[in-house]
Phi, psi and omega in degrees: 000168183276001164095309194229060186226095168257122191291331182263356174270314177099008161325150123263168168264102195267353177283319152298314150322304161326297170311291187302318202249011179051036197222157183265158210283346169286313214282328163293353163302333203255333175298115196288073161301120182312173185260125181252142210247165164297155171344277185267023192279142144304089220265339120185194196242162170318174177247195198273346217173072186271019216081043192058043167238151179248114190240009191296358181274318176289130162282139163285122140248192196259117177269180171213189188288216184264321175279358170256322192269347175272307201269017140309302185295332184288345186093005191310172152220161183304117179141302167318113184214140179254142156297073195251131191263064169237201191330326173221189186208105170292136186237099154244154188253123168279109171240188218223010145298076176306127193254170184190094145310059176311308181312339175106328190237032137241149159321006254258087168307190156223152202252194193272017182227045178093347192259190187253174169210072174296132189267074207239152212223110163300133156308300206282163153207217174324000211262323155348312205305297181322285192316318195280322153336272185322320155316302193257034158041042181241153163218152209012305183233024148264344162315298178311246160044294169285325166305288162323338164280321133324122167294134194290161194080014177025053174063359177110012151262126200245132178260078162295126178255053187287038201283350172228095176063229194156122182274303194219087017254143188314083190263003212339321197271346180289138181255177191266226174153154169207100181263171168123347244272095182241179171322293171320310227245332174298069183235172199305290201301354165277309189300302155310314183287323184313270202307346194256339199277329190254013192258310212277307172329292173350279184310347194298330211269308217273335173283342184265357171272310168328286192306343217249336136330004170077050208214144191241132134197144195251352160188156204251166138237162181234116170245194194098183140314308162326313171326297175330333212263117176342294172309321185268343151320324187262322196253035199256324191289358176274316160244358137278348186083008185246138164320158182208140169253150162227098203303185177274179183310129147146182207278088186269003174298326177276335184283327176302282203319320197290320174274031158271284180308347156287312217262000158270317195311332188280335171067029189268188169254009169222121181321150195297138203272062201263118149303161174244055188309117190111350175313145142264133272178095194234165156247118187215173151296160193283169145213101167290022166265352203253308153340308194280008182239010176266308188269007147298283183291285193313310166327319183292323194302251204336321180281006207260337219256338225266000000 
């Protein structure tokens, strides 16, 4: 965002702007800012005479980012929050609320149909996944396999996976651990469960920064490249605690813009309704022991960091 957009007034802050541009709040005032249109406003049309094109038929509407446009495409609604498992790994929430993070490590954004969408966002994401493979010289689905063979809490081995710093929490200088480590509990398929246990934790923290804004959420979906990896799909509604859907493969940023742009030409007031045909839908009981002993050991990562 531009630092001085206030989302829930639809405002700029020209007072801010001031402050950024070293110029007084008279001399920002005469600075001509676009205008940001509503979700489903019409903002006007091409013109008649484009390069010898007659364009006058298209409508200008309002575009958004990439995390309003996935949580367009996914369909979201308030209660709702996707998961995204990639390179790093992102939680935004549809709330129907604005929220204000001081502390920094939620977001609040707005999403594209008028509601907010806070954010909160990882360095680390699949790439745990990656890292721990590559360890135990396995590959893809024998990882799952080894992961899943295991008992959660991996035998008392714990994975923080700070491997390139950490965002949330903020941690930039931290590196990772894996503590528990005894005769018993070192073996590949602990060791595996350890990084899939501690991956999902991670997102677990970032779902509880959301939450702790007064932001409901009651079930996630999980997209990404992560997805693909078994382990962290099947054990993922057991340790956020939550139900979890797993849409099918695909581009929901382009599918959010393409129903952003059905939803000007058509002029309702709610954007077009496109099913998603093919979610999965997993369930499991929670087991809040494997949180509290993920976020026993990130607190020592954290008091180490201070």
């Amino acid at each position: 965002g531009t630092g001085y957009f206030d989302s829930v007034t639809n405002e700029y802050r020209r007072d801010l702007l001031a402050l950024a541009l070293h110029r007084s709040e008279e001399e920002v005032a005469g600075i001509v800012l676009p205008r940001v249109v509503g979700p489903n406003e019409v903002a006007g049309h091409g013109g008649d005479d484009v390069l010898g094109a007659d364009l006058s038929h298209l409508a200008l509407g309002p575009g958004c980012g990439d995390n309003a446009g996935a949580a367009l495409g996914l369909g979201l609604r308030p209660g709702q929050t996707s998961v995204s498992l990639g390179t790093s790994g992102v939680v935004a929430a549809v709330s129907s609320t604005p929220t204000h993070d001081p502390s920094g490590l939620v977001t609040g954004f707005a999403d594209a149909t008028g509601a907010f969408l806070p954010l909160a966002c990882t360095l680390n994401g699949a790439r745990i996944l990656d890292a721990a493979k590559k360890v135990l010289g396995v590959s893809y689905d024998e990882f799952d396999e080894l992961a899943l063979s295991a008992e959660p809490g991996a035998g008392g081995l714990v994975h923080v996976p700070y491997l390139e710093g950490e965002r949330t929490p903020n941690l930039p200088e931290a590196t990772g651990m894996l503590t528990g480590m005894t005769l018993s509990s070192l073996t590949p398929a602990n060791y595996a469960r350890a990084a899939v246990e501690g991956l999902l934790c991670l997102m677990g923290a970032c779902l509880d920064a959301v939450r702790a804004q007064g932001v409901d959420i009651s079930e996630v979906a999980i997209v990404g490249g992560g997805v693909k990896w078994r382990s962290a799909k099947e054990l993922s509604p057991a340790v956020l605690g939550v139900p979890v859907d797993v849409p099918p493969a695909g581009e929901y940023v382009a599918i959010g813009a393409a129903k952003q742009a059905a939803w000007i030409l058509d002029g309702g007031a709610e954007p077009p309704a496109w099913e998603l045909a093919g979610a999965e839908h997993l369930t499991a009981p929670a087991q809040p022991e494997v949180r509290a002993a993920y976020d026993k050991a990130a607190a020592v990562v954290a008091g180490t960091q201070g």
